[in-house]
VOLOMI-914737 format. One line per 3 residues: their letters; for each residue x, y, z of C-alpha. Coordinates in steps of 0.02 Angstrom, whole numbers. Example, Ala and Ser with C-alpha at 12.3 -4.5 7.8 and 13.67 -1.06 7.14 Angstrom:
<pts>
AS	615,-225,390; 684,-53,357 .
</pts>
This chain:
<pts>
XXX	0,0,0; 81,164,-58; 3,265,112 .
XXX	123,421,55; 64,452,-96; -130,414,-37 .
XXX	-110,536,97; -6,666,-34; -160,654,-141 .
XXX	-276,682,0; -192,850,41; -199,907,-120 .
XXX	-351,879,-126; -407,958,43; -298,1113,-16 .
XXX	-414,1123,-157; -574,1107,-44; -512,1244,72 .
XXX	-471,1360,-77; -671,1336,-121; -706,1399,43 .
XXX	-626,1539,25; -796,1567,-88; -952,1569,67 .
XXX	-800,1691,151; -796,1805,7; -994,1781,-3 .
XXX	-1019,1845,218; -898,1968,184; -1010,2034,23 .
XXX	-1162,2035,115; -1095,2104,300; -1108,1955,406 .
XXX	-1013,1933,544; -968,1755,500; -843,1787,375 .
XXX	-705,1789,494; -740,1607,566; -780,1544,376 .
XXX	-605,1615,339; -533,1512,485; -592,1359,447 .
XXX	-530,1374,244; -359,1424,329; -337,1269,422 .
XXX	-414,1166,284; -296,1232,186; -144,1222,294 .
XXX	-177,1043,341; -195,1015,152; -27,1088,115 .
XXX	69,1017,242; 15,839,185; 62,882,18 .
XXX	234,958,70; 274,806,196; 214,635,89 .
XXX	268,722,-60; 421,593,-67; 396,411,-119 .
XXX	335,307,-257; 191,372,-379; 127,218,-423 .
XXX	-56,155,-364; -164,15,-410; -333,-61,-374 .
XXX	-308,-38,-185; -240,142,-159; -387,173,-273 .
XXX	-534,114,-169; -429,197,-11; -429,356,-93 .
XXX	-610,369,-156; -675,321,24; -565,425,116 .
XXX	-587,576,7; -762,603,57; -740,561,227 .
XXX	-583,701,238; -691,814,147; -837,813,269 .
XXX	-737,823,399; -650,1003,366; -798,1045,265 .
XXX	-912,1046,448; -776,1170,506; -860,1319,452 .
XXX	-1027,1263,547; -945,1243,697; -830,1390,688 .
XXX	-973,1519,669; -1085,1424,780; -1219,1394,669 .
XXX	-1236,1218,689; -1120,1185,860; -1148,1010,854 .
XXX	-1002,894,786; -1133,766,742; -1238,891,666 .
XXX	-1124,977,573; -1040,800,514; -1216,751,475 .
XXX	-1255,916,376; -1086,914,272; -1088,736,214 .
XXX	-1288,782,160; -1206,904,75; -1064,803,-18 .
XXX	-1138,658,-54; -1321,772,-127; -1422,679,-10 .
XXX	-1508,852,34; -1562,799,225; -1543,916,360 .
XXX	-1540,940,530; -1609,1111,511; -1748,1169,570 .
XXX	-1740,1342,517; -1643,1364,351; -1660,1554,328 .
XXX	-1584,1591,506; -1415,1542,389; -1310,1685,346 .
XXX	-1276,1704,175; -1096,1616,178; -1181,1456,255 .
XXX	-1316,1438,132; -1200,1471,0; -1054,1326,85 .
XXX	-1224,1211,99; -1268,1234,-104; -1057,1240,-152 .
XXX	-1063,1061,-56; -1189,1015,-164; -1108,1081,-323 .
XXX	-931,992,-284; -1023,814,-243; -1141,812,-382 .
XXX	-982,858,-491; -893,724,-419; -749,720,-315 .
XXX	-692,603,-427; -670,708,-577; -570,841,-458 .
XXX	-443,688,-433; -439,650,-621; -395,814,-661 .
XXX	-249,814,-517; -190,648,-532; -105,694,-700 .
XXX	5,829,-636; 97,715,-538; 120,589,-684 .
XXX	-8,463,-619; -139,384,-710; -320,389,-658 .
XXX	-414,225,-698; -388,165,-527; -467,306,-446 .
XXX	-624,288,-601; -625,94,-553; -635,110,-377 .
XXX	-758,251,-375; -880,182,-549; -979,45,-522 .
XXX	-993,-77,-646; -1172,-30,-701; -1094,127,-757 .
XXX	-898,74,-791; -940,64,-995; -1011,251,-993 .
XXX	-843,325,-1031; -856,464,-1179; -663,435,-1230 .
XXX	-525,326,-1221; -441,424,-1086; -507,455,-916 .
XXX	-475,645,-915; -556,702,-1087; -700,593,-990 .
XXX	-684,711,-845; -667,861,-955; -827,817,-1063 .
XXX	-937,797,-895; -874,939,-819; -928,1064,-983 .
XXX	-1100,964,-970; -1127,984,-783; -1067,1175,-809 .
XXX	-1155,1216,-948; -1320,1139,-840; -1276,1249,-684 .
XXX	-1261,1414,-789; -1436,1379,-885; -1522,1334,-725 .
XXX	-1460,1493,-656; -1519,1596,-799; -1692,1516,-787 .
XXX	-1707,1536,-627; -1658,1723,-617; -1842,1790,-672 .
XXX	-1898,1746,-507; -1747,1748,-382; -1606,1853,-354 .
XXX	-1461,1811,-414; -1392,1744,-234; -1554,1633,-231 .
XXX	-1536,1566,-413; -1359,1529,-406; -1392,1394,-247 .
XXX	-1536,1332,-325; -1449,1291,-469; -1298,1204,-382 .
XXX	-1429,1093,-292; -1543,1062,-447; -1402,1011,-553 .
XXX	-1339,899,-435; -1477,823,-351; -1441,880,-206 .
XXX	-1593,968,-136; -1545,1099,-19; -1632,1261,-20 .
XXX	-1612,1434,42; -1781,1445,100; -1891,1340,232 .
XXX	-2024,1292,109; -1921,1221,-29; -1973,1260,-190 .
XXX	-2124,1292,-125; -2073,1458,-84; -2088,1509,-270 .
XXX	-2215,1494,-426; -2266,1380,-530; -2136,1449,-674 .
XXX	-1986,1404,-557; -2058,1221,-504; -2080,1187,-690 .
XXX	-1905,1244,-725; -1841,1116,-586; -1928,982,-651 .
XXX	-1827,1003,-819; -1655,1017,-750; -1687,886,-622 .
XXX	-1735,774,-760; -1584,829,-870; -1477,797,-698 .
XXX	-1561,622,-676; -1504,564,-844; -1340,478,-893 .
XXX	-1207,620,-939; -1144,495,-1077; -1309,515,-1166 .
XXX	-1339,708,-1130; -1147,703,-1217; -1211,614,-1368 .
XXX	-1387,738,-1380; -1253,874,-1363; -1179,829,-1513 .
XXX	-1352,809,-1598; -1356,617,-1613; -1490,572,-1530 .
XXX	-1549,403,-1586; -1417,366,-1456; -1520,440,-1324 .
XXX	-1707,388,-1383; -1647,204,-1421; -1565,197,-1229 .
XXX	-1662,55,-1148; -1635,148,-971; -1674,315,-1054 .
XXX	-1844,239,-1093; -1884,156,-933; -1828,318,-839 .
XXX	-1942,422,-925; -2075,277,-933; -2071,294,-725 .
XXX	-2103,478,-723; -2244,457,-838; -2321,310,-750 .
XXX	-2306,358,-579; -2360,560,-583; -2525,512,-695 .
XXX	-2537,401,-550; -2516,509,-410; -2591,647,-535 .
XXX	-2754,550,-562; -2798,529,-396; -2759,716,-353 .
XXX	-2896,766,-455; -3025,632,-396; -2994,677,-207 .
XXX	-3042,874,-296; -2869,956,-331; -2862,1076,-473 .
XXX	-2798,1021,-628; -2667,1124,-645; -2585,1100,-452 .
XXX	-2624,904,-474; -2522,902,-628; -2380,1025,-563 .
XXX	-2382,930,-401; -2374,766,-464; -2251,787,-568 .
XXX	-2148,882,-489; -2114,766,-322; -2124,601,-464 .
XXX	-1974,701,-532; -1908,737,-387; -1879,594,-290 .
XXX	-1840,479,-422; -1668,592,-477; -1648,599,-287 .
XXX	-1644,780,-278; -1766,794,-118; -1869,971,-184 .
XXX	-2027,966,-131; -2170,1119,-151; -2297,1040,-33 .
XXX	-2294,881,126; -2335,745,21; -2364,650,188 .
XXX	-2530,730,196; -2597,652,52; -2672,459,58 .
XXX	-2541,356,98; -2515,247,-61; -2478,407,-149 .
XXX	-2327,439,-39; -2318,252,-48; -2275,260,-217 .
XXX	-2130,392,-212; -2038,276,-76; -2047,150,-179 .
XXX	-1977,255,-344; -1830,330,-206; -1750,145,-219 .
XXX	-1763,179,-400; -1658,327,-400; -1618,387,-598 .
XXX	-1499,347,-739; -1316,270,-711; -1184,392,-751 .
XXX	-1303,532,-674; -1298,638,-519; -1420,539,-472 .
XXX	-1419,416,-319; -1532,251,-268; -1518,53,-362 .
XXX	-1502,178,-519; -1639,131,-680; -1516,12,-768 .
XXX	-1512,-120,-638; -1713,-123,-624; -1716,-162,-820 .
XXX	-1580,-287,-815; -1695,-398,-644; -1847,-355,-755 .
XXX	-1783,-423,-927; -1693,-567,-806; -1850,-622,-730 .
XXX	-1942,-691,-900; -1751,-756,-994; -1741,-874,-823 .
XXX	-1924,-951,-847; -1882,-993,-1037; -1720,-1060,-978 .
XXX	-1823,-1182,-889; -1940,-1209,-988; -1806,-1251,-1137 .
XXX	-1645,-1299,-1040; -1541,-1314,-1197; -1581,-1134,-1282 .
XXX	-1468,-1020,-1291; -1572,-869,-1231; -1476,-718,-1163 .
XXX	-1534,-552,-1080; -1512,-417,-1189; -1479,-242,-1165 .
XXX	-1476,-92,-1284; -1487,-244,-1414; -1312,-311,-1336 .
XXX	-1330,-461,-1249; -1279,-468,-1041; -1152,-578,-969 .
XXX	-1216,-701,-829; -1076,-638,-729; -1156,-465,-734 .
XXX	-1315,-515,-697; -1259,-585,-543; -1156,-410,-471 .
XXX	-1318,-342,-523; -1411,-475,-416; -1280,-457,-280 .
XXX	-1274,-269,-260; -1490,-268,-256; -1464,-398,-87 .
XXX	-1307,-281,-10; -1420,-121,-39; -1570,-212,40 .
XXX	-1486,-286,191; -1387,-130,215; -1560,-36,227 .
XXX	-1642,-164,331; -1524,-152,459; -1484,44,467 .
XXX	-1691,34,504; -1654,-67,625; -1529,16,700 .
XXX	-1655,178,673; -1779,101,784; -1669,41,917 .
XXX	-1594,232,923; -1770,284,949; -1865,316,808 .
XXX	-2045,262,769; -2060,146,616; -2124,234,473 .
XXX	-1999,390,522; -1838,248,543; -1875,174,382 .
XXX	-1910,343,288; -1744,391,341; -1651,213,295 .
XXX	-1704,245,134; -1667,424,114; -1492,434,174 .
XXX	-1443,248,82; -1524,315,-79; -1483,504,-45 .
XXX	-1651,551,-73; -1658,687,52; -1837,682,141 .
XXX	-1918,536,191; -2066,466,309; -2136,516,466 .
XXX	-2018,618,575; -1913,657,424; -2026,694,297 .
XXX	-2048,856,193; -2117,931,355; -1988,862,473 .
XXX	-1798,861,496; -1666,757,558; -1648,861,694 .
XXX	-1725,756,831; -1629,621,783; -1504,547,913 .
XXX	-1322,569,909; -1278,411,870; -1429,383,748 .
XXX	-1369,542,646; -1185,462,614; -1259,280,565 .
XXX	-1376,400,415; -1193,500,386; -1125,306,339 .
XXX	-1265,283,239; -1244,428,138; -1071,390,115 .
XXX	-1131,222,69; -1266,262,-61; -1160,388,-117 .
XXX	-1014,262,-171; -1131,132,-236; -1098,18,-68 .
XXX	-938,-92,-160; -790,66,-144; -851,79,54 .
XXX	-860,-117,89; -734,-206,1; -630,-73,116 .
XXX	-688,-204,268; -622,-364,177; -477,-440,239 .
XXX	-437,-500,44; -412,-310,3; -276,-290,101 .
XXX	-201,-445,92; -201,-425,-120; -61,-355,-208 .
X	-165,-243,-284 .
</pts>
């Protein structure tokens, strides 16, 4: 294990996180707030720690393989939410460590829960660190290490390995890792300034700018107490669209970019994704307007919090736990969904639901005529066995790693319907959930100890489960790598 040049990596990278905070500083400072100092503090000794990592492991072997990958990818996050709570607890806006933890890997990982119960109280700054979290994540750390890596003359496909599952390890746009990076960063940018421009009609340009950071990265964290509820229909429409755009794979918003779209409209996940949005909002739509909703709020409504929780982004305009229950029913059940592979999305992702679904009816012909030679197919290419079973695999890991963080929900206190509404929104990074924690409720009331077992989740869901648990093997570290 090559722990110098892991650890060099991780304080260049923790430089670069406490340059970025420089950002909410400059954003206090802008607006008066007396914050501005402590912000400032915190990006110092971010930045310091950073540097003196860099200067002191900068000796050594650059070489890294499969393992210094995985070690990397999980500890980057975890190193990143650690100095990124800094500025919370330096300006005493959220004193708690396990808040603040809590609240900064919600942001990184664009799960959008929060322990907040009063957003606005935020200065400035601090809703503008919470939406920059969100921006950074939904980016990807990843491509911030792709871009680095090459500097110091190392390659990157370990880091893309360790971090990619392999539902979305074939969704590279070139050859090399880094013109992969650079063509999803343009996308992602060129989404973040649009949404910002749309959005500017109706907000200010402080209020646009975070709403665009969280919309284009799932994330869901707003600068007001109501959501998106706090604005008109115009802006809820506009969310819908670049939450959908942010939902899809970035491979296939790459090939529409470049006008070839057959690519995108003969995507078997493209079709499902959009074929779950349809289905479930003229669901939850329909029976709006028989309990007597107008048309145009059941429509808006529907589709909106459809859209919504499926990419994972965690807007809401209105507490969909008022409605009957097998309305909100249904959007649980599409938050395990979660969107497209190769999105910013989070939850199972589309691509493994079509793979079990098209798996389901191949195994009863197999039985039915052992010696055929009938294979799963998938964008007309036919699946591998082998992936059918890490597809099989990671639907079990995800399940039993929900089950039990509801169990451990309950034990720490929580009623059922709130402990598995928050399971599912952390693991998926869904934002709200149930009960407690639904779009009414916060984390807030949450124990200690319950809100670090939802920060693992997070970080879990986040990482697609296999970069976090293989971590716990005693095979990783015994491997050469």
């Amino acid at each position: 294990m090559n722990v110098r040049f892991i650890l060099h990596v991780l304080g260049t990278l923790l430089a670069a996180e406490g340059i970025l905070m420089l950002l909410p500083a400059a954003v206090s400072l802008m607006y008066g707030e007396g914050d501005a100092v402590s912000i400032l503090a915190a990006a110092l000794t971010t930045l310091a720690t950073g540097a003196s990592f860099r200067f002191f492991f900068k000796s050594g072997s650059r070489e890294i393989g499969k393992r210094e990958g995985h070690v990397i990818v999980s500890a980057v996050w975890i190193v990143f939410t650690v100095f990124g709570s800094l500025p919370f607890i330096f300006s005493g806006q959220i004193p708690s460590v396990s808040d603040a933890f809590f609240e900064t890997m919600s942001g990184f990982t664009t799960t959008g829960s929060t322990i907040l119960t009063d957003i606005e109280r935020l200065s400035h700054g601090m809703l503008f660190w919470r939406s920059l979290m969100h921006f950074t994540g939904g980016l990807g750390i990843l491509v911030m290490a792709i871009a680095i890596l090459p500097v110091f003359g190392v390659g990157s496909m370990s880091i893309y390995q360790a971090e990619t599952s392999s539902a979305i390890a074939g969704n590279r746009l070139s050859p090399k890792i880094k013109d992969t990076a650079r063509h999803i960063t343009r996308i992602y940018l060129f989404f973040n300034v649009a949404c910002m421009l749309f959005y500017l009609p109706e907000m200010g340009v402080f209020d646009a700018l975070c709403h665009a950071f969280s919309t284009t990265a799932s994330g869901g964290f707003s600068t007001k107490n109501a959501s998106m509820g706090t604005y008109s229909a115009y802006s809820q429409y506009v969310s819908v669209a670049f939450m959908l755009l942010a939902g899809t794979n970035f491979t296939l918003l790459f090939y529409a970019w470049k006008r070839d779209f057959r690519k995108l409209t003969s995507n078997d996940e493209f079709r499902y994704y959009l074929s779950i949005v349809l289905v479930a909002s003229l669901f939850i739509c329909c029976w709006l307007l028989f309990d007597g909703a107008g048309t145009e709020r059941s429509v808006r409504e529907s589709l909106f919090h459809t859209v919504s929780i499926l990419t994972t982004t965690g807007y809401v305009v209105s507490d969909y736990t008022l409605w009957t229950p097998p309305l909100w029913f249904v959007l649980y059940l599409i938050s395990f969904v979660g969107g497209c592979a190769g999105s910013t999305s989070g939850g199972l992702k589309v691509v493994r639901f079509v793979l079990l679904s098209r798996a389901i009816p191949v195994q009863f012909k197999r039985i039915l005529h052992q010696r055929g030679m009938i294979q799963v197919k998938l964008n007309g290419q036919n699946v591998s066995d082998d992936q059918l079973f890490r597809t099989l695999s990671f639907f079990m890991i995800f399940l039993c790693i929900f089950t039990v963080g509801a169990l451990v929900l309950m034990i720490c206190g929580l009623d059922f319907v709130s402990a598995v509404g928050a399971a599912i929104a952390c693991l998926s990074n869904s934002g709200p959930g149930l009960g407690m924690v639904g779009p009414a409720g916060s984390f807030a009331e949450i124990s200690a100890v319950g809100k670090w077992v939802c920060s693992f989740m997070m970080l879990l869901g986040r990482l697609e489960l296999y970069a976090v648990l293989i971590l716990c093997s005693r095979n990783f570290w015994k491997s050469e790598g």
